[in-house]
gemmi code that builds the backbone of each chain (N, CA, C; Angstrom):
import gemmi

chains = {
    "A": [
        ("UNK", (-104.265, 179.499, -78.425), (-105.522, 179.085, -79.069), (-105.827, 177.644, -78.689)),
        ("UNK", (-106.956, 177.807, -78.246), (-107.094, 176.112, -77.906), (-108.262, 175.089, -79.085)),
        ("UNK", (-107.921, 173.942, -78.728), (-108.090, 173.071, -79.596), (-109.594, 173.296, -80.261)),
        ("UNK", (-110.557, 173.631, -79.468), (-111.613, 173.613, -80.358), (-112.393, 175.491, -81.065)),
        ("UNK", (-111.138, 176.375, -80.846), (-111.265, 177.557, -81.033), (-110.348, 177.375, -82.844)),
        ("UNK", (-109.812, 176.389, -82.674), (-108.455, 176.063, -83.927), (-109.396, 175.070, -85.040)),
        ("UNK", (-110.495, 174.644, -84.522), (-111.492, 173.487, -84.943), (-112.203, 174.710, -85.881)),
        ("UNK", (-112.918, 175.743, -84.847), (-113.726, 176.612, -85.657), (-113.138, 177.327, -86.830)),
        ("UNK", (-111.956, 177.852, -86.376), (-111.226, 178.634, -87.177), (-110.946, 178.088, -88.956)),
        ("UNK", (-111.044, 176.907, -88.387), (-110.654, 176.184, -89.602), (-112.131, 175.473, -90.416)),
        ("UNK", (-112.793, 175.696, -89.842), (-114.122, 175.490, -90.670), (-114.542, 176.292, -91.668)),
        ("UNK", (-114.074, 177.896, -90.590), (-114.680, 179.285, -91.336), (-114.310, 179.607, -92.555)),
        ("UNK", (-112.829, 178.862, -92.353), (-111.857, 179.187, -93.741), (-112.382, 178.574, -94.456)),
        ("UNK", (-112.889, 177.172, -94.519), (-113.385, 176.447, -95.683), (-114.584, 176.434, -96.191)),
        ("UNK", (-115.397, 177.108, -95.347), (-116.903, 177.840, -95.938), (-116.770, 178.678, -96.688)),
        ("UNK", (-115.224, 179.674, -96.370), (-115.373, 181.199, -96.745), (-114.714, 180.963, -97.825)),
        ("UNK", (-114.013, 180.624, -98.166), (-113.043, 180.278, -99.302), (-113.555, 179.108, -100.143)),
        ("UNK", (-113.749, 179.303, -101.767), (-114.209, 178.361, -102.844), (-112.944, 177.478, -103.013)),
        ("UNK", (-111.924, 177.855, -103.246), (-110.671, 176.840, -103.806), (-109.934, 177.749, -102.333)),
        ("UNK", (-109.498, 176.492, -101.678), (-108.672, 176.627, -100.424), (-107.649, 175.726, -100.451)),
        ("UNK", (-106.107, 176.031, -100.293), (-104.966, 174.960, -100.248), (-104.120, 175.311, -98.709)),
        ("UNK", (-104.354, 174.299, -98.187), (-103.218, 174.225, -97.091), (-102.125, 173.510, -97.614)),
        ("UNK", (-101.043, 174.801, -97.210), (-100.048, 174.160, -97.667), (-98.258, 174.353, -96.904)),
        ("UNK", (-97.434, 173.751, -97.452), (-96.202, 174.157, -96.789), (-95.562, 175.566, -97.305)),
        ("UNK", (-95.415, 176.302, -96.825), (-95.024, 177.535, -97.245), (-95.871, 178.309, -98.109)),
        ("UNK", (-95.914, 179.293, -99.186), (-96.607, 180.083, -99.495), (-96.660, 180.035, -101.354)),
        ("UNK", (-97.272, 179.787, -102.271), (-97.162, 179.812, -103.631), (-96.248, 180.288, -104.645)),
        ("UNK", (-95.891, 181.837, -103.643), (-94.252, 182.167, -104.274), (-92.966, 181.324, -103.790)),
        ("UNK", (-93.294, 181.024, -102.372), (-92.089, 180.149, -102.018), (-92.354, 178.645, -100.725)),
        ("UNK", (-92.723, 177.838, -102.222), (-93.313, 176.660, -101.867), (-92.112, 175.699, -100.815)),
        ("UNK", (-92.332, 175.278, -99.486), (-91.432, 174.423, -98.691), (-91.492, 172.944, -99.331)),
        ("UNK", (-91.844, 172.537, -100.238), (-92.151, 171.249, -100.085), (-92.665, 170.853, -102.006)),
        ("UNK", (-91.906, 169.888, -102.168), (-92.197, 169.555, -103.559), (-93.843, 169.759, -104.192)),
        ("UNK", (-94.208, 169.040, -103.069), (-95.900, 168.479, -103.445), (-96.577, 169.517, -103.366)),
        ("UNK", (-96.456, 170.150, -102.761), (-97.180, 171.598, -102.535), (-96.720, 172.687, -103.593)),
        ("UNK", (-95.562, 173.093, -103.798), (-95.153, 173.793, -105.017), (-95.850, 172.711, -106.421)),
        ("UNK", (-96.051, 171.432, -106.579), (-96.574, 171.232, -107.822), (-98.338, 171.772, -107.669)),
        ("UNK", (-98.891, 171.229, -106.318), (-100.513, 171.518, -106.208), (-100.519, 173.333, -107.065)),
        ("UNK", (-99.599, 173.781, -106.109), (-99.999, 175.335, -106.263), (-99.814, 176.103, -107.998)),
        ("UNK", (-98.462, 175.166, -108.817), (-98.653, 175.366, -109.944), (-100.176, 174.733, -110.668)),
        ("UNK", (-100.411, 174.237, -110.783), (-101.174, 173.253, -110.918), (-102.747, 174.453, -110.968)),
        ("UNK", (-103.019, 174.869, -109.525), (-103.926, 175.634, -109.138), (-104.198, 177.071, -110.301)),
        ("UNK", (-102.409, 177.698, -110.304), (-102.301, 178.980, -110.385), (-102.561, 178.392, -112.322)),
        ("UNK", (-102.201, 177.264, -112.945), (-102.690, 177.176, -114.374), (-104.099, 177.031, -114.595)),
        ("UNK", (-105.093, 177.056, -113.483), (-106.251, 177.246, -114.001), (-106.828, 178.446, -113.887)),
        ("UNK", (-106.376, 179.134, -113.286), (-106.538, 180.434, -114.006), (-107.798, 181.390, -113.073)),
        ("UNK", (-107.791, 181.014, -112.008), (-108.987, 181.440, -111.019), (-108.302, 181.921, -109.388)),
        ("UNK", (-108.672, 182.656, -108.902), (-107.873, 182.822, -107.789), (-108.411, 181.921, -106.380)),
        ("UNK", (-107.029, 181.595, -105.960), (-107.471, 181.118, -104.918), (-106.359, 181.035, -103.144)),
        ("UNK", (-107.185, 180.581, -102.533), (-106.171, 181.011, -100.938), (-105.505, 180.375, -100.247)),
        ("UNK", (-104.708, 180.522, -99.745), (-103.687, 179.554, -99.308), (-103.506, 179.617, -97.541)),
        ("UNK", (-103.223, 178.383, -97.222), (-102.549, 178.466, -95.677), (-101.484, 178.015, -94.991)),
        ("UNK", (-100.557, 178.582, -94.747), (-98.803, 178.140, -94.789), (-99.334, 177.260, -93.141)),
        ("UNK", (-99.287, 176.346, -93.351), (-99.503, 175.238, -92.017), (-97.703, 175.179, -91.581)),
        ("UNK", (-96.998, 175.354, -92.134), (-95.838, 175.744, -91.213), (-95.466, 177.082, -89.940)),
        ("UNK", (-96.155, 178.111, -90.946), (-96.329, 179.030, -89.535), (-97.589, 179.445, -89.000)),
        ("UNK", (-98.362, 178.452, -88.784), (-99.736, 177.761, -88.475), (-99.867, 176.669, -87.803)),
        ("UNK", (-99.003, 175.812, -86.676), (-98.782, 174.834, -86.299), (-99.769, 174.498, -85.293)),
        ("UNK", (-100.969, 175.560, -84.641), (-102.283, 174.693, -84.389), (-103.117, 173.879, -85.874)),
        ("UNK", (-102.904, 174.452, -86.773), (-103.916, 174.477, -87.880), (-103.291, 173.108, -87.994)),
        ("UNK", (-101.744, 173.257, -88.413), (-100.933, 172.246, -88.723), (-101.701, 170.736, -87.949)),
        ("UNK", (-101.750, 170.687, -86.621), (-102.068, 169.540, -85.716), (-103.448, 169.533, -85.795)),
        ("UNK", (-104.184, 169.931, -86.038), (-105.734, 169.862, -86.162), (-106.512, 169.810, -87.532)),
        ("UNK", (-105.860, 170.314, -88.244), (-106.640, 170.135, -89.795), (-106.308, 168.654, -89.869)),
        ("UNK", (-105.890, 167.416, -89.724), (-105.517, 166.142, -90.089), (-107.095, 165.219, -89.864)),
        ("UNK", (-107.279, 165.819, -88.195), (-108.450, 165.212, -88.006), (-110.007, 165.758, -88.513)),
        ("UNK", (-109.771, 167.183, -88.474), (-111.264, 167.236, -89.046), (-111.323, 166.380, -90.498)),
        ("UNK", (-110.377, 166.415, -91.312), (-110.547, 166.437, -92.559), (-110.167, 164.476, -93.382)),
        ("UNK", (-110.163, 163.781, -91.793), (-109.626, 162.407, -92.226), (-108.164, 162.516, -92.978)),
        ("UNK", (-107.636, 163.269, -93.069), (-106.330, 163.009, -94.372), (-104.837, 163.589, -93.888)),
        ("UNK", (-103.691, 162.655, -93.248), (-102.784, 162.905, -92.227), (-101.581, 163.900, -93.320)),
        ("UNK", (-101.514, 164.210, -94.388), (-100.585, 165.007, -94.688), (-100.801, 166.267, -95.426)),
        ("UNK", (-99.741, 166.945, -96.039), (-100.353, 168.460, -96.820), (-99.560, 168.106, -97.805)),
        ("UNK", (-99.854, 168.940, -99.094), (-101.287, 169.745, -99.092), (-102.193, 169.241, -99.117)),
        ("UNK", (-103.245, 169.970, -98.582), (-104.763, 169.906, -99.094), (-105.744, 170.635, -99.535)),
        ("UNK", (-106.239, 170.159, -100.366), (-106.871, 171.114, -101.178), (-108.679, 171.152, -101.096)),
        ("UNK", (-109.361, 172.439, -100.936), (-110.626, 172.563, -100.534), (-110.933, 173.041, -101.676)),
        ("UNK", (-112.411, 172.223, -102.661), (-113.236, 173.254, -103.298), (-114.404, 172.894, -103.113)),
        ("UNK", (-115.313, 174.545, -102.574), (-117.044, 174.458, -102.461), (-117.003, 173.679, -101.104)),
        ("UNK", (-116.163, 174.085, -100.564), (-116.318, 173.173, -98.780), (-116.069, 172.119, -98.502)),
        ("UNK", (-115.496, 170.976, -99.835), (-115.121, 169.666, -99.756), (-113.706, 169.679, -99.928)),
        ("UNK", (-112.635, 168.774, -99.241), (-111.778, 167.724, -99.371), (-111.869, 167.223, -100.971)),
        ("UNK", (-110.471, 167.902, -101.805), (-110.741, 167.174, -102.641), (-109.230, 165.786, -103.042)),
        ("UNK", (-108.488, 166.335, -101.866), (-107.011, 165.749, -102.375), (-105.712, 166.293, -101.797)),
        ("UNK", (-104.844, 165.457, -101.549), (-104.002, 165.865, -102.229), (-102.775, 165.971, -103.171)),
        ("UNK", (-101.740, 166.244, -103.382), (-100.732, 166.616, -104.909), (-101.242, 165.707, -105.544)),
        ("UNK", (-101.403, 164.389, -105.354), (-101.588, 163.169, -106.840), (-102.620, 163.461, -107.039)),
        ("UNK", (-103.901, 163.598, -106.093), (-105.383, 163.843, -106.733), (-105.004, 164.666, -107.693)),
        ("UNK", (-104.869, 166.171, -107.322), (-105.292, 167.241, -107.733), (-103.930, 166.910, -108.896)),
        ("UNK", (-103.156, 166.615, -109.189), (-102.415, 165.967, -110.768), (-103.535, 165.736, -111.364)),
        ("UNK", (-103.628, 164.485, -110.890), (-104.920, 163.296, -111.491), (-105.773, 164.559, -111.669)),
        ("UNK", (-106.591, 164.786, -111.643), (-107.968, 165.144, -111.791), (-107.491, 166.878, -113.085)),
        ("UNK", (-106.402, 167.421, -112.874), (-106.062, 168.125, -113.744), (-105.768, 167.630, -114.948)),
        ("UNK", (-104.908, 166.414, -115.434), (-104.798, 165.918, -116.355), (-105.726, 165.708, -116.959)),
        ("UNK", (-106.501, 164.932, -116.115), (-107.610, 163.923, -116.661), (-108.842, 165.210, -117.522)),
        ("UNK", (-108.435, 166.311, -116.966), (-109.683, 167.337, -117.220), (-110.538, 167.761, -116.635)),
        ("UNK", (-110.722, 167.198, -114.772), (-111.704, 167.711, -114.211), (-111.599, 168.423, -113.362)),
        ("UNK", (-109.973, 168.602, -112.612), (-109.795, 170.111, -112.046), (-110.167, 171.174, -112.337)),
        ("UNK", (-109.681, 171.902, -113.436), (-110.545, 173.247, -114.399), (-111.982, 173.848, -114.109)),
        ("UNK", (-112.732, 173.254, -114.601), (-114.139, 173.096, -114.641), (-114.854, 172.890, -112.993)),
        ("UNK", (-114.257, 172.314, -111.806), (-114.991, 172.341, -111.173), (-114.638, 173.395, -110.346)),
        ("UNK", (-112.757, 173.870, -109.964), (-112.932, 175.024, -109.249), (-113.483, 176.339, -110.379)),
        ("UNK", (-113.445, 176.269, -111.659), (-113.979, 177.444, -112.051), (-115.796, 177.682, -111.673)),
        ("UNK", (-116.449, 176.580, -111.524), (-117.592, 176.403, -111.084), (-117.974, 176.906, -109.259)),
        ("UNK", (-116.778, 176.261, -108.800), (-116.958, 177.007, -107.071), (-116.443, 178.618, -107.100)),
        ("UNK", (-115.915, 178.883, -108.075), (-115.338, 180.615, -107.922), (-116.548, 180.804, -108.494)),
        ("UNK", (-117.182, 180.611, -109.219), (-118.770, 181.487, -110.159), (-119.904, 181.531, -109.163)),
        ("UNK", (-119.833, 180.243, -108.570), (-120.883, 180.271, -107.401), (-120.589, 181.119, -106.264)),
        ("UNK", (-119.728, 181.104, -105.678), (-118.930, 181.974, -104.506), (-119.063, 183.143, -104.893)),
        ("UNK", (-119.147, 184.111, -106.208), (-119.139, 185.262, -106.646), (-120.744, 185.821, -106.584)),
        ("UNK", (-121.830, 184.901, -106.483), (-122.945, 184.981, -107.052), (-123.674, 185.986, -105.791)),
    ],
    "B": [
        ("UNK", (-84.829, 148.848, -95.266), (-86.301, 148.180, -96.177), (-86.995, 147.902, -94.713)),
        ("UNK", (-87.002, 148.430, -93.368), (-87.469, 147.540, -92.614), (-89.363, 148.382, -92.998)),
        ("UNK", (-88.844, 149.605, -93.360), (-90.519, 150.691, -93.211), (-91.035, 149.820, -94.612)),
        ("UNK", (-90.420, 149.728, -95.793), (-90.966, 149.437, -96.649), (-91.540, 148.287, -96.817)),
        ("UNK", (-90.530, 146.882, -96.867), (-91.554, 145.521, -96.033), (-92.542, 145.677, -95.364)),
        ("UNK", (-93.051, 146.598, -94.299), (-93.848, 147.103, -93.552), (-95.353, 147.399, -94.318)),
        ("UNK", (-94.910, 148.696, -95.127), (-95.728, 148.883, -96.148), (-96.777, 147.506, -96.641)),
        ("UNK", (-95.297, 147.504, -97.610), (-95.785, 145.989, -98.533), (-97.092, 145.354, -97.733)),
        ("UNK", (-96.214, 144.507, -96.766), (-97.354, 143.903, -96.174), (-98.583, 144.308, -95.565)),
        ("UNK", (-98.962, 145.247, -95.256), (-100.122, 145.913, -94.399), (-100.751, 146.298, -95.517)),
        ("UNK", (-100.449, 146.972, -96.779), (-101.164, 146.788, -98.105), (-101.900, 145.343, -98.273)),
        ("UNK", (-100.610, 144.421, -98.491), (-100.978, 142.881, -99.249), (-102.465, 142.481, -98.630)),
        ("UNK", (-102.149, 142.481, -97.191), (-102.979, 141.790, -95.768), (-104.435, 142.209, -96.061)),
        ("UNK", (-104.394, 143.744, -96.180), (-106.034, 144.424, -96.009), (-106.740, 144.645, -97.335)),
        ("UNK", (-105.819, 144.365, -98.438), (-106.693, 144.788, -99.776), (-106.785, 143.738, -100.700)),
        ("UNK", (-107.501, 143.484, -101.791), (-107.113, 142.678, -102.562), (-106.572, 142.949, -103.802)),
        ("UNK", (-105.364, 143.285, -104.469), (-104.560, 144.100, -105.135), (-103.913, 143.046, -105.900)),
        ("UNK", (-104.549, 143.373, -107.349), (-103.911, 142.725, -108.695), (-102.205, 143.542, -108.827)),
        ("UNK", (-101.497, 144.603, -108.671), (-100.838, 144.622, -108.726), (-100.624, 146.035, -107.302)),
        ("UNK", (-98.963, 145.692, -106.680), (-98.773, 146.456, -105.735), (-97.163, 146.909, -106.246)),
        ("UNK", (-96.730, 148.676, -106.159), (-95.401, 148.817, -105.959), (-95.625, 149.808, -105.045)),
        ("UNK", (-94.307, 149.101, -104.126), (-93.739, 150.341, -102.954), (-92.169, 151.146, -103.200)),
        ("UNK", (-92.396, 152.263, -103.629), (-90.410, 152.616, -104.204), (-90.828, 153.655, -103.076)),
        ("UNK", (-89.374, 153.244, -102.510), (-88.787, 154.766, -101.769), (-88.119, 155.373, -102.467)),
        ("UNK", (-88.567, 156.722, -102.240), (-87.950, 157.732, -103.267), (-87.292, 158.922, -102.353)),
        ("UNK", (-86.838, 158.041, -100.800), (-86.341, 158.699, -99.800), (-84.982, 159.772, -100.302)),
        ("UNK", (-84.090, 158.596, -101.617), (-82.905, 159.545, -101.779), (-82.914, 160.773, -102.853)),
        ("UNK", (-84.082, 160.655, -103.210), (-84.412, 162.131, -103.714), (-84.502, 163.217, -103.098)),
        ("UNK", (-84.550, 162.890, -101.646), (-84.842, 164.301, -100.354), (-83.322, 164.884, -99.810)),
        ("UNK", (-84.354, 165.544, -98.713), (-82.845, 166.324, -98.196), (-82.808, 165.261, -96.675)),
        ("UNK", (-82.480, 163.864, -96.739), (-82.028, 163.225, -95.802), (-81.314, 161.863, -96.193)),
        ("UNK", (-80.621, 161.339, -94.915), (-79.648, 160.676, -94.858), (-79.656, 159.114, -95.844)),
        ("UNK", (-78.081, 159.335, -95.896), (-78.370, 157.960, -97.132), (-79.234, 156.357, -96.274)),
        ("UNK", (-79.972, 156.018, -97.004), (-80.743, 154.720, -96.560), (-81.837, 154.853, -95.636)),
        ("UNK", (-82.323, 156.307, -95.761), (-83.720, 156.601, -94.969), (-84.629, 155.928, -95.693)),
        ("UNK", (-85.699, 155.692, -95.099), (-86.791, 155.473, -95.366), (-88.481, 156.358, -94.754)),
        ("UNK", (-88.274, 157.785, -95.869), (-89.413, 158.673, -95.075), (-89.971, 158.990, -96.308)),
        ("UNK", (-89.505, 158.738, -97.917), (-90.384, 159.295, -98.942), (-90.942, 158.361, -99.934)),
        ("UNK", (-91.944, 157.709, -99.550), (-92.767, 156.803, -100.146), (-93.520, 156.817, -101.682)),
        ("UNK", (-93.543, 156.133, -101.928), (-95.143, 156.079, -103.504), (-95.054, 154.376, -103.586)),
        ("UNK", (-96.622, 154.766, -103.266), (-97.301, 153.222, -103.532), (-97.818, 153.270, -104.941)),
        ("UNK", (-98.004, 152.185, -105.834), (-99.164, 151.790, -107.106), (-99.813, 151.133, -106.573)),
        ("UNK", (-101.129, 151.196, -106.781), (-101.868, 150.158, -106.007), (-103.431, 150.254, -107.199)),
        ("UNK", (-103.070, 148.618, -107.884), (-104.533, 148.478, -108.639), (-105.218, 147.222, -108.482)),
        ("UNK", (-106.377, 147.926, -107.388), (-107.635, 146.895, -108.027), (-108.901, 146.748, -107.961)),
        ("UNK", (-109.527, 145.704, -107.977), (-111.167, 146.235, -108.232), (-111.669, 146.984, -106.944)),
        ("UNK", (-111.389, 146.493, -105.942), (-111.716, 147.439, -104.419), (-112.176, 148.733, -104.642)),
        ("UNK", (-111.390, 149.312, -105.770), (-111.557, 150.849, -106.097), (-112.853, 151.428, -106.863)),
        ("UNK", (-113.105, 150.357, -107.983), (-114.238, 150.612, -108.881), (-115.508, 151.366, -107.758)),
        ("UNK", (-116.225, 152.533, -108.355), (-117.187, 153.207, -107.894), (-116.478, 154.273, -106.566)),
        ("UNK", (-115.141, 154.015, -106.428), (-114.696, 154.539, -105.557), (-113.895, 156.329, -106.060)),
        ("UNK", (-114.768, 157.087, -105.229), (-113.599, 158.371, -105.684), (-112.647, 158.532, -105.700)),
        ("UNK", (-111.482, 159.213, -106.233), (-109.662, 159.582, -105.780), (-110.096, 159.874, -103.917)),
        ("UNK", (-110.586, 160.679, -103.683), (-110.338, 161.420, -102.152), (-110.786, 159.981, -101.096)),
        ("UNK", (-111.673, 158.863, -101.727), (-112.432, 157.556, -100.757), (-110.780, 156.794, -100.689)),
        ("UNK", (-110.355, 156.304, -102.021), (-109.516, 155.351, -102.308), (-107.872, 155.965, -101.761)),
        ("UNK", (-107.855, 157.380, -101.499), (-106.477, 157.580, -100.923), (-106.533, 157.475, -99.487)),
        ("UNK", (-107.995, 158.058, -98.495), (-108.500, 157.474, -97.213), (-108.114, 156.206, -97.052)),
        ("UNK", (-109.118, 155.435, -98.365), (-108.834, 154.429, -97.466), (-106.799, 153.537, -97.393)),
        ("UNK", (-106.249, 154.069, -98.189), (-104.671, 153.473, -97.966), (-104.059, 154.616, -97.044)),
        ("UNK", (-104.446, 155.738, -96.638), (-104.192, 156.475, -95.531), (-104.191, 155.758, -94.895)),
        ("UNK", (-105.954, 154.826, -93.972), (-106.218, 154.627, -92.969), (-105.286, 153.100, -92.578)),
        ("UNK", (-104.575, 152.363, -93.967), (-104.185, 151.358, -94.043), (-103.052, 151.610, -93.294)),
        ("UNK", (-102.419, 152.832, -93.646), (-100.689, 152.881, -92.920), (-100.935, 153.979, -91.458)),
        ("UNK", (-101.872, 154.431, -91.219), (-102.272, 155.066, -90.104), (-101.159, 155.591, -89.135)),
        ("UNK", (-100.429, 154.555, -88.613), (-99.066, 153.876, -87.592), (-97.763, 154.617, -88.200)),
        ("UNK", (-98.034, 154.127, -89.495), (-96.385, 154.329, -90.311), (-96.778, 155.896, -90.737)),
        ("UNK", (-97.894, 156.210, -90.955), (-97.775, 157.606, -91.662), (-97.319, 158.848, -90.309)),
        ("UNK", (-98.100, 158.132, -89.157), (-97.701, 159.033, -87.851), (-96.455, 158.746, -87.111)),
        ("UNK", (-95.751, 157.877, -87.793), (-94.280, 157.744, -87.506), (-93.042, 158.049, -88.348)),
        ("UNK", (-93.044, 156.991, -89.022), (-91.746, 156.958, -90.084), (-91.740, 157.452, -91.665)),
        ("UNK", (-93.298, 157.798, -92.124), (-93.142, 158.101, -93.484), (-93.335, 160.066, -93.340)),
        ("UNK", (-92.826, 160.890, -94.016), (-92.794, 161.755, -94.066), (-93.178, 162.280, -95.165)),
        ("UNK", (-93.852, 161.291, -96.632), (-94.220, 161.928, -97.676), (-94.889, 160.826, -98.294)),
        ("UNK", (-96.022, 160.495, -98.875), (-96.937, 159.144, -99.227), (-97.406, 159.658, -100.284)),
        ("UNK", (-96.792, 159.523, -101.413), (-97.295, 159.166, -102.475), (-98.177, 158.377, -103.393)),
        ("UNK", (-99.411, 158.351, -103.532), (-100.717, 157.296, -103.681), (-101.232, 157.305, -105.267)),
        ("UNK", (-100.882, 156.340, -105.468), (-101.971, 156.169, -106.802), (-102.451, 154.900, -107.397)),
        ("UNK", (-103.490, 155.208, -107.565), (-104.564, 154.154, -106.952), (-105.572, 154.000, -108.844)),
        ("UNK", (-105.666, 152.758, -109.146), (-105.962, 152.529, -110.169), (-106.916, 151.217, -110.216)),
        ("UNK", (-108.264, 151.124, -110.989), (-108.698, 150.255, -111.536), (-107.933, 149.519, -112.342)),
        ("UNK", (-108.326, 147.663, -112.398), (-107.817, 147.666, -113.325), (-107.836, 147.877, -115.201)),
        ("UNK", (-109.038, 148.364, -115.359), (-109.461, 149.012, -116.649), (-108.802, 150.332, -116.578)),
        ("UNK", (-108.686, 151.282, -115.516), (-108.370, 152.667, -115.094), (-106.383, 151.806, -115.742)),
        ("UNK", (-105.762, 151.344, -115.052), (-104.532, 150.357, -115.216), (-103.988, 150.167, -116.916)),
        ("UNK", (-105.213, 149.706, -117.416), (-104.735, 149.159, -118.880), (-104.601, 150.566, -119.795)),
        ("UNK", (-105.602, 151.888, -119.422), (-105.605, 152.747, -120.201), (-104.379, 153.638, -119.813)),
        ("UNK", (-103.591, 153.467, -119.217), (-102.699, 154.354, -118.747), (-101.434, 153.713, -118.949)),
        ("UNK", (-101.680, 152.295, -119.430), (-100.777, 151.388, -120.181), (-99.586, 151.101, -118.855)),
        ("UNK", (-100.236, 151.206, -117.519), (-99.433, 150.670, -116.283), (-98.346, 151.572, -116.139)),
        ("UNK", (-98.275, 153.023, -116.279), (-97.585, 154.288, -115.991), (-97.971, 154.741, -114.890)),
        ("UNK", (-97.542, 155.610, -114.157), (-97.819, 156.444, -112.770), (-97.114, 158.069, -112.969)),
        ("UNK", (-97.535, 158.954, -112.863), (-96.716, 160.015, -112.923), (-95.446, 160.543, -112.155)),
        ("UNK", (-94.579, 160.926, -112.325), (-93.460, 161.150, -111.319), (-93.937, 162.079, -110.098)),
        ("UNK", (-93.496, 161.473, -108.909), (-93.057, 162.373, -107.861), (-92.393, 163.622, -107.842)),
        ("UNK", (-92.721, 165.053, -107.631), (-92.221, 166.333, -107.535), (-91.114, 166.180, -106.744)),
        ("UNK", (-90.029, 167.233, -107.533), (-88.531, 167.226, -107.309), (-89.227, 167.818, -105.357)),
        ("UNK", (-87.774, 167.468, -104.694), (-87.832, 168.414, -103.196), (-87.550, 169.519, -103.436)),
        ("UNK", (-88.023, 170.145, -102.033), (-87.594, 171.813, -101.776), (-86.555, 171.725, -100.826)),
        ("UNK", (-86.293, 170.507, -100.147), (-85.523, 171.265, -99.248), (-86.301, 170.844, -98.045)),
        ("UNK", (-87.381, 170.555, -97.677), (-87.850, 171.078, -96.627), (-87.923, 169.923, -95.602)),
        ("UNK", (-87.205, 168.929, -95.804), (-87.484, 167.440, -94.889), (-86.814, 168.124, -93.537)),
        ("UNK", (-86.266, 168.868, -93.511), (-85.247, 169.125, -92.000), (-86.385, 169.959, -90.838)),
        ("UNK", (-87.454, 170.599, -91.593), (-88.433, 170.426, -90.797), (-89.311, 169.591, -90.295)),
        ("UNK", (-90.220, 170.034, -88.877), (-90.664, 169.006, -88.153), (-91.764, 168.002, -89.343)),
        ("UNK", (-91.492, 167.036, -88.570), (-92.482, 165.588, -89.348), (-93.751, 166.471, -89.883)),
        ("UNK", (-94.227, 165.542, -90.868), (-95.963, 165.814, -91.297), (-96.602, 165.796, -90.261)),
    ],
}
model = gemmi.Model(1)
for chain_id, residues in chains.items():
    chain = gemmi.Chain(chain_id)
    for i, (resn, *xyz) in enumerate(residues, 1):
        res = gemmi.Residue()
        res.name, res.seqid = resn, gemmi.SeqId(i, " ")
        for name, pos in zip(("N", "CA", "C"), xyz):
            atom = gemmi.Atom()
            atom.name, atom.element = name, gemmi.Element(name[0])
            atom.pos, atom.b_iso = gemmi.Position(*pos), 0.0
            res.add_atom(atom)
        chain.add_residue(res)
    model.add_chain(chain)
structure = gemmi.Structure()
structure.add_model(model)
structure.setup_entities()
């Protein structure tokens, strides 16, 4: 797959998908601290959402950094934006505004 | 301490920061004693006001750019006003335990 076939690929996912997490390994069996907390984190609000193991994904792995400005994983997509990652998406759960906005991109995405 | 001095300073230099901590929290991982690859910065100050979480972690991304595509393997960011600072009574939340997974390739 070459570099700008790995560019598209990775756009489509984030149009197509309301709450999108790239991440290390998979939600049942998270590689990586930060990513097993994002994905708890995700799975307590209570909405479904999709995941991308960038470990056995290693174009995605080398190319999602630059479209998206942000050099590590996870990362987390809702409604087509960059919203973070593990400390945001803490932060913004605590604080109260995780909840409410991916439940807002799954209602719209359904419509 | 040579990555972490590193840190420090390339923070100090480009921002103007009422208060800065750099802890490696390298020996919490699955690597060798006296690494330096698992980072968390505190970083509060007005720079941030009007600024989103996703602007204000860019921009200390773009600060370590060098070190993040070399020697750090996990960057921990949290980034505070200092009004955002006083209500949180100068706490930070803990860093997630490891999986295990540092023996794979770099970020």
């Amino acid at each position: 797959m070459n570099t700008e076939t790995t560019e598209q690929a990775i756009r489509k996912q984030i149009a197509d998908n309301p709450v999108l997490i790239y991440m290390k390994g998979s939600p049942e069996r998270p590689q990586c601290g930060f990513s097993a907390q994002s994905t708890q984190i995700l799975m307590a609000c209570g909405e479904r959402f999709s995941y991308i193991d960038i470990l056995t994904n290693p174009d995605i792995r080398a190319t999602l950094p630059e479209i998206s400005e942000w050099p590590t994983f996870p990362q987390l997509f809702v409604a087509g934006e960059l919203v973070g990652g593990c400390d945001i998406i803490t932060e913004m759960y605590e604080s109260g505004e995780l909840q409410p906005m991916i439940k807002q991109a799954s209602a719209s995405h359904a419509d | 301490m040579i990555v972490q001095e590193r840190i420090e300073r390339k923070l100090t230099d480009a921002m103007s920061l009422l208060h800065l901590e750099v802890i490696n929290e390298s020996h919490n991982h699955n690597v060798p004693p006296g690494a330096e690859s698992h980072f968390k910065v505190v970083l509060v100050s007005e720079e941030f006001e009007d600024l989103r979480l996703v602007a204000r972690h860019k921009q200390v991304n773009r600060i370590l750019k060098d070190e993040l595509a070399t020697d750090i393997h996990a960057l921990a960011i949290h980034t505070s006003t200092p009004s955002e600072w006083r209500a949180r009574h100068g706490t930070t939340p803990l860093s997630p335990p490891c999986h295990g997974g540092s023996k794979s390739p770099q970020s």
